[in-house]
C-alpha positions in Angstrom: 40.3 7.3 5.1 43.8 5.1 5.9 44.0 1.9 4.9 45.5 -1.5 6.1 46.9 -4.5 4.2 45.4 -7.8 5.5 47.7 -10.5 5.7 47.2 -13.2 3.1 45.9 -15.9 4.9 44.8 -19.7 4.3 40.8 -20.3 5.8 38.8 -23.8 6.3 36.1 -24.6 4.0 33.2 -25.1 6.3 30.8 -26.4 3.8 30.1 -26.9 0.3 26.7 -27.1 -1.0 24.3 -27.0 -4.2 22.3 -23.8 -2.8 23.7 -21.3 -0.8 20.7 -18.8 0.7 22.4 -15.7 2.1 19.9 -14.4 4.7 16.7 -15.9 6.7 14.1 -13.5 5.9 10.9 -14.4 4.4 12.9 -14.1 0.4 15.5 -16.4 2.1 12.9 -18.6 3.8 11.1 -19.2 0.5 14.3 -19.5 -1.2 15.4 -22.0 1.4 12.2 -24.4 1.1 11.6 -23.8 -2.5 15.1 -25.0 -3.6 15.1 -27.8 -1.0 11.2 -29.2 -2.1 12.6 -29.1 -5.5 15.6 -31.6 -4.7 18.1 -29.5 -3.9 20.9 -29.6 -1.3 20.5 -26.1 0.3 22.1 -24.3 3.0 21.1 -20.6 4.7 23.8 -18.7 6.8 21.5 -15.8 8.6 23.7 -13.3 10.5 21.0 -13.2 13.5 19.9 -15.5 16.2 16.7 -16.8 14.7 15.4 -16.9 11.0 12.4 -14.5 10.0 14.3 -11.4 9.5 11.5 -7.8 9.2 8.8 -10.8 10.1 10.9 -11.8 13.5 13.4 -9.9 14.4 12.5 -6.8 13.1 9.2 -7.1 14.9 6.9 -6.1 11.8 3.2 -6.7 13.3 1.5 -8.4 10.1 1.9 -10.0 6.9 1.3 -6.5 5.3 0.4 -6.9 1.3 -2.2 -9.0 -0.5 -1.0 -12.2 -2.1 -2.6 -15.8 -2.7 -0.2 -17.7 -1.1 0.2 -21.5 -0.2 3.3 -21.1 1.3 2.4 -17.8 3.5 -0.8 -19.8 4.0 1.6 -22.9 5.4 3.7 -20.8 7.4 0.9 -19.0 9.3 -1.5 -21.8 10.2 2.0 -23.4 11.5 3.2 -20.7 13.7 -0.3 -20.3 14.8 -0.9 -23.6 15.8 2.5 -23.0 18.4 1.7 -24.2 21.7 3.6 -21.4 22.9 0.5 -18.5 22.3 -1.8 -17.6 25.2 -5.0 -20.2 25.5 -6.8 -17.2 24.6 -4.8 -15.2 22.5 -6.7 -11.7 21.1 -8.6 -12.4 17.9 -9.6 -10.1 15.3 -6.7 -10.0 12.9 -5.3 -12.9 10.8 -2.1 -11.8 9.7 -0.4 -11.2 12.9 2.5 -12.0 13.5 3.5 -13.9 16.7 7.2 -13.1 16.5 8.9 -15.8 18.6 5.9 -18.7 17.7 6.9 -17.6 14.2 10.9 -18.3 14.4 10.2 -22.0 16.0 7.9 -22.7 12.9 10.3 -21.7 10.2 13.1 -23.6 12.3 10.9 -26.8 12.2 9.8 -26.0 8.6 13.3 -25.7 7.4 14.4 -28.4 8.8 11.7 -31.3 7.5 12.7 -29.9 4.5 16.6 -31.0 5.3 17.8 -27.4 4.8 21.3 -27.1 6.9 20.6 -23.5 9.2 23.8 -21.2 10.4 23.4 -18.7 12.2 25.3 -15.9 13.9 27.0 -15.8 10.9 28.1 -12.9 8.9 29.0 -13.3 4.8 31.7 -10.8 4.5 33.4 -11.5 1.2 32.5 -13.5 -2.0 34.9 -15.8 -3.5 34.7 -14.9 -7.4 35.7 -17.4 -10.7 36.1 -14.8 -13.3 32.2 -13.6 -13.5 30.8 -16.3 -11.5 30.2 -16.5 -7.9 31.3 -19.3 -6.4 30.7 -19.1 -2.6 30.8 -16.6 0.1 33.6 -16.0 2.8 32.0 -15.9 6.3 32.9 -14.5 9.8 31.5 -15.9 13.0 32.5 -17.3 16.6 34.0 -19.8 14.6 36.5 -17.2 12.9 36.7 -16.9 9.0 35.7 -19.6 6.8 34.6 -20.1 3.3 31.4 -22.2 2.0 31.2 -23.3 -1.7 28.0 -23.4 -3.4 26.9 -24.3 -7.5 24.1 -21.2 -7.3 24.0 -18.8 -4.5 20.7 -16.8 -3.7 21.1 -12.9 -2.3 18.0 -13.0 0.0 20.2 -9.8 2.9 17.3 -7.2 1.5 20.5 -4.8 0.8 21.7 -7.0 -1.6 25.3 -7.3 0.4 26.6 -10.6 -1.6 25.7 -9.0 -5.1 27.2 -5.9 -4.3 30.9 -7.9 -3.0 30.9 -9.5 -6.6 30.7 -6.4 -8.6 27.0 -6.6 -9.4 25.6 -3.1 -10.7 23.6 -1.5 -8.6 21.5 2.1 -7.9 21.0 3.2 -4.1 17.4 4.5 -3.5 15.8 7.0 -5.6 16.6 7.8 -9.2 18.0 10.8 -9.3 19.2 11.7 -5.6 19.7 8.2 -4.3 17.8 8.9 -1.4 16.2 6.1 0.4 12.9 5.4 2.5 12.9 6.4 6.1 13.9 3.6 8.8 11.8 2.4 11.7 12.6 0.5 15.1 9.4 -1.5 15.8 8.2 -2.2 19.0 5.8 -3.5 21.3 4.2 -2.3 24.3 1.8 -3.6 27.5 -0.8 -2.5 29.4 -3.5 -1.4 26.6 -7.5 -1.6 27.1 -8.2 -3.5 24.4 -11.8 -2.7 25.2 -11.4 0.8 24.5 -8.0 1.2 22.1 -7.9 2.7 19.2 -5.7 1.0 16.2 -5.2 3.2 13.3 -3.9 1.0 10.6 -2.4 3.4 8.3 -1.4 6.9 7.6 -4.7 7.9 6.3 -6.7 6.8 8.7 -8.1 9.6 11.1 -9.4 8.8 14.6 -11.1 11.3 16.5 -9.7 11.2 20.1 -11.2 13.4 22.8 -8.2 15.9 22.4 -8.4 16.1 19.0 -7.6 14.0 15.5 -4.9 11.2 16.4 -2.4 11.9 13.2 -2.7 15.6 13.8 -2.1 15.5 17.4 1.0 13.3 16.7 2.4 15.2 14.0 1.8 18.3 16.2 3.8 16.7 19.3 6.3 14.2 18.4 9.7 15.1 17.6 10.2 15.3 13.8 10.6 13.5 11.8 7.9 10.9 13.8 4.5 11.8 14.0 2.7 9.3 12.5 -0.1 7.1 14.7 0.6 3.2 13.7 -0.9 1.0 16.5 -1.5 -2.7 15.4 -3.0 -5.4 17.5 -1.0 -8.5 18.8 -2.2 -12.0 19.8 -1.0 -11.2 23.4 -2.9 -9.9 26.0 -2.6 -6.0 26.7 0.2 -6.2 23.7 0.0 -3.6 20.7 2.7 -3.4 18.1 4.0 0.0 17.1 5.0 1.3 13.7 6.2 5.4 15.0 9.6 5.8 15.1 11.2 7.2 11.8 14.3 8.4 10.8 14.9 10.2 7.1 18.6 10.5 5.2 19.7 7.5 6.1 22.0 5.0 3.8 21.5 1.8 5.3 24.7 0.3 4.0 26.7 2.3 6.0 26.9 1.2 9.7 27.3 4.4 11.3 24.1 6.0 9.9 22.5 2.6 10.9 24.1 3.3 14.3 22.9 6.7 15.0 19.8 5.8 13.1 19.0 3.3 16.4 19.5 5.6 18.7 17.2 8.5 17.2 14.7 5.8 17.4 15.2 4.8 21.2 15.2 8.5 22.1 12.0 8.5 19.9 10.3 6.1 21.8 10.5 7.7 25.2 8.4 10.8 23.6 5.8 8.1 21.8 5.1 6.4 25.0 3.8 9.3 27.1 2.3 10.7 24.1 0.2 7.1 23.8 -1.2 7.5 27.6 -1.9 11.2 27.1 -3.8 11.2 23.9 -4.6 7.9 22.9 -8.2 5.9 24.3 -6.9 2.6 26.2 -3.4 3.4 26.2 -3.3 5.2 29.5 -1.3 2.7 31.2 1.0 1.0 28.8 4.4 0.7 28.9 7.6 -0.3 27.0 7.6 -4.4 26.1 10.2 -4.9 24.0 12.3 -3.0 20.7 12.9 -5.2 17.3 16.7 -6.6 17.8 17.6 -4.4 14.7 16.3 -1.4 13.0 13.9 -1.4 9.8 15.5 -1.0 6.5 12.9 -0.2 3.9 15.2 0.4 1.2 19.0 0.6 -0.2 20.4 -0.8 -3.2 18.0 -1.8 -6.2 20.5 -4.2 -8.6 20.1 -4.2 -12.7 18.5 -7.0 -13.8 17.5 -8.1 -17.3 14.5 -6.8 -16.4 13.6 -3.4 -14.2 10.1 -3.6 -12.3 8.4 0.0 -13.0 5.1 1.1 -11.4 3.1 0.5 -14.9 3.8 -2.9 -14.4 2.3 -3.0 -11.1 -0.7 -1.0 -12.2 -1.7 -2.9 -15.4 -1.1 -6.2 -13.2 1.1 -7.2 -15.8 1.7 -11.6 -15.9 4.8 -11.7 -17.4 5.3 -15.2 -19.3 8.7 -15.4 -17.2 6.8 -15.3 -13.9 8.3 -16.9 -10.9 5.8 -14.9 -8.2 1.8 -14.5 -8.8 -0.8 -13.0 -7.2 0.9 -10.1 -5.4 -0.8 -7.0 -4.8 -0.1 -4.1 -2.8 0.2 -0.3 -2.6 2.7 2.5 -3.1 3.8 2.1 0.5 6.5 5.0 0.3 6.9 6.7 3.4 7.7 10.2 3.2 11.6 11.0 2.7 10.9 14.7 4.4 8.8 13.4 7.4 6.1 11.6 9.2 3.6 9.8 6.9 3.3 9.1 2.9 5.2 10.4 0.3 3.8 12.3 -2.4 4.3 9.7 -4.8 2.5 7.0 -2.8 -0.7 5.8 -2.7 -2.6 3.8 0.0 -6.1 4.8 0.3 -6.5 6.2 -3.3 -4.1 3.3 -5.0 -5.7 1.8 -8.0 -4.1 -0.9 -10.0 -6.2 -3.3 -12.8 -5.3 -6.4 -10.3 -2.9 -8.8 -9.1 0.5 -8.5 -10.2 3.6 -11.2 -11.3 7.3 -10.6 -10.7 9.2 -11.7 -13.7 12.3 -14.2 -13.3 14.4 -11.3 -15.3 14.2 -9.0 -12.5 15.7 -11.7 -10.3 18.7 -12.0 -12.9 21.8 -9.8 -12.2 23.3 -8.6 -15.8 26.6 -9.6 -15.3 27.4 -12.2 -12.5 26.8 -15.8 -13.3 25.6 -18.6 -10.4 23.6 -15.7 -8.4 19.8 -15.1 -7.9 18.5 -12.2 -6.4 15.2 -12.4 -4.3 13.6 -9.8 -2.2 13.8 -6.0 -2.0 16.8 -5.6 -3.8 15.8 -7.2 -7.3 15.6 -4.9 -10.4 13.2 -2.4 -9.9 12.5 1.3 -9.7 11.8 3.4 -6.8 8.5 3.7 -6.9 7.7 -0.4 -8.3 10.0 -1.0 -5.0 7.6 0.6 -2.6 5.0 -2.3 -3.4 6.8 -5.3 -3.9 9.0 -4.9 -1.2 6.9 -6.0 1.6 7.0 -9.5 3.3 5.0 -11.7 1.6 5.7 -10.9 -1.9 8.9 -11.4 -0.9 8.1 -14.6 0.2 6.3 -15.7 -3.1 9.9 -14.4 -4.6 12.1 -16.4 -2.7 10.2 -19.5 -3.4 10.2 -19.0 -7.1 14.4 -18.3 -7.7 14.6 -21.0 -5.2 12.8 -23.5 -7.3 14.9 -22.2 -10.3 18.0 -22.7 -8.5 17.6 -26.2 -7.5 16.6 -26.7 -11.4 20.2 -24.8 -12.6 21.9 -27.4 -10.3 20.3 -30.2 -11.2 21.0 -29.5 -14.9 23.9 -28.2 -14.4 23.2 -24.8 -16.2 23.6 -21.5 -15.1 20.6 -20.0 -13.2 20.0 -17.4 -16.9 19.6 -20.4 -18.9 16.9 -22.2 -16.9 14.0 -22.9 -18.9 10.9 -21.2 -16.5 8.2 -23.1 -17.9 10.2 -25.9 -15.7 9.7 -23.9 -12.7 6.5 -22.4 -13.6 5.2 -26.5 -13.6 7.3 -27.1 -10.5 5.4 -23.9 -8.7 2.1 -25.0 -10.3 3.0 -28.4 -8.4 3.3 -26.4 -4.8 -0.3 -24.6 -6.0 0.7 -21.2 -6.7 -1.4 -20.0 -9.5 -1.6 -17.5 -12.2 
């Protein structure tokens, strides 16, 4: 590839803060309040028009994962109280997600807790003191600028601020580095609730009157879709789909995420006539609306002082560092060949001794000083990955390195030398429990 010399140039300082949160998703959203309810002066830059990230923008249809959560719990009785949702929205399912209800809530949550928002802003550079991060360098309408912070949090899901400072890293699988599919979510109208079918996972098999739903759509959709994913929404006639799929793709590079969107879209236009032909209620829907970015399940995992393994996850481990309780999923790993699950996951026959913690270690890049990671891109393996990185136990994540953070600030320590019975009390405080 050529390359170009950038001018040298001098760029404002647009801020300088005690907390930096890179990313509005729900690590960055728990980062955010958890840091700021802690005493902290915080500040989130979020690339996108809205905060929520997978929850919002990526129009994921639930809060997928089992966690005892007060914050979750907070956030949806918020965003469901919206006076925006229908009189009579559909009932039936408690963790939906009511996508644009949802970003108004985590803008008003965010700010009662006096966290200063930016959006439309893009981090593109870090801005290094020997083997501490100092801040980030952003690009936006507003051209390039550069925000100081004491601590900054790497809530992107790809880890893009940890991987600009140098910290080490392994892309997707051990071994052959390759990562989960991608999905484009979307919505569609015009379903019979009264007669639709919503098959909530990969093992579940409907009996339609042509024939078994996850057969017929392995059998017609163009591979690698095929999988039936058809969850209900609080609007009426609304159902939120979970079909596209695209394998071999590296996230981190834009031109796979590029083509990666428009195998999806092309997807789509086979899905929907497949949906009125074969599926009960669906005979009349019709396109709604498509996520404003495409699904990234997984990319880079970073090493920690501590990596995540499955055993972990399986013997419900409480590790006395804790920082995130209570969380318990499956092996959600989608298969890298195909529709469906992987061979290594486990949804309907996943069996684990309980609820599982997430240790502040795993949060703790080896090398780089003044960074936290929270989200899907802590220190973890491939498989541990496939059941912590869903929404809410990244959530319960982002709360607990934010609540460290704001403790590293106010002692003035580095985030590694934070004491985590201090945060364990301060979590306690909030209710989160063992």
């Amino acid at each position: 590839m050529e390359t170009y010399t950038e001018p040298a140039r001098t760029i404002p300082v647009a801020a300088e803060t005690e907390v930096l949160v890179a990313g509005g998703g729900p690590a960055g959203i728990g980062a955010a309040l958890g840091a700021a309810r802690a005493g902290a002066r915080v500040m989130l830059v979020e690339q996108d028009n809205a905060l929520g990230g997978m929850a919002t923008g990526g129009m994921m249809s639930h809060w997928s994962g089992g966690t005892t959560s007060p914050l979750l719990d907070e956030i949806m009785h918020r965003a469901c109280a919206s006076p925006t949702l229908p009189k009579v929205p559909n009932e039936g399912f408690s963790w939906t997600i009511s996508h644009e209800s949802l970003k108004n809530a985590l803008f008003d949550l965010l700010d009662e807790a006096g966290v200063t928002v930016q959006l439309y802003t893009r981090i593109v550079d870090v801005i290094m003191e020997g083997s501490r991060i100092a801040g980030v360098i952003t690009e936006s309408k507003s051209g390039r600028e550069a925000i100081f912070s004491r601590v900054v949090i790497d809530c992107t899901g790809d880890g893009d601020v940890a991987a600009r400072a140098g910290a080490e890293y392994e892309l997707g699988r051990e071994g052959d580095h390759r990562c989960q599919p991608v999905t484009l979510m979307f919505r569609i109208g015009g379903v019979d609730y009264s007669r639709a079918i919503f098959p909530p996972s990969f093992e579940t098999c409907i009996e339609v009157p042509k024939g078994e739903i996850q057969a017929l759509g392995k059998s017609i959709l163009p591979h690698p879709a095929g999988h039936v994913l058809l969850y209900r929404t609080r609007l009426p006639g609304e159902v939120c789909v979970n079909m596209t799929n695209v394998i071999n793709v590296d996230a981190t590079d834009v031109r796979q995420l590029t083509s990666a969107e428009k195998v999806c879209r092309r997807q789509i236009e086979a899905i929907i006539p497949f949906l009125r032909e074969y599926a009960p209620g669906y005979e009349n829907c019709y396109l709604v609306a498509c996520a404003s970015n495409v699904g990234v399940r997984e990319t880079r995992h970073f090493k920690g002082l501590y990596t995540m393994t499955a055993e972990d996850i399986l013997e419900a481990r409480v590790f006395d560092d804790w920082i995130a309780t209570r969380n318990h999923f499956n092996f959600d790993i989608h298969s890298l060949k195909g529709p469906g699950l992987d061979e290594h996951g486990a949804q309907k026959h996943f069996h684990a001794k309980g609820a599982y913690t997430i240790p502040y270690r795993s949060c703790l890049p080896v090398k780089i000083d003044s960074l936290l990671l929270a989200g899907r891109s802590i220190s973890g393996t491939h498989k541990a990955h496939s059941n912590y990185r869903v929404m809410p136990i990244c959530l319960n994540m982002g709360q607990g390195v934010g609540t460290a953070a704001a403790i590293a600030v106010r002692e003035h320590i580095e985030p590694r030398a934070v004491d985590v019975k201090k945060v364990q009390e301060l979590l306690e405080q909030a209710g989160v429990r063992v």
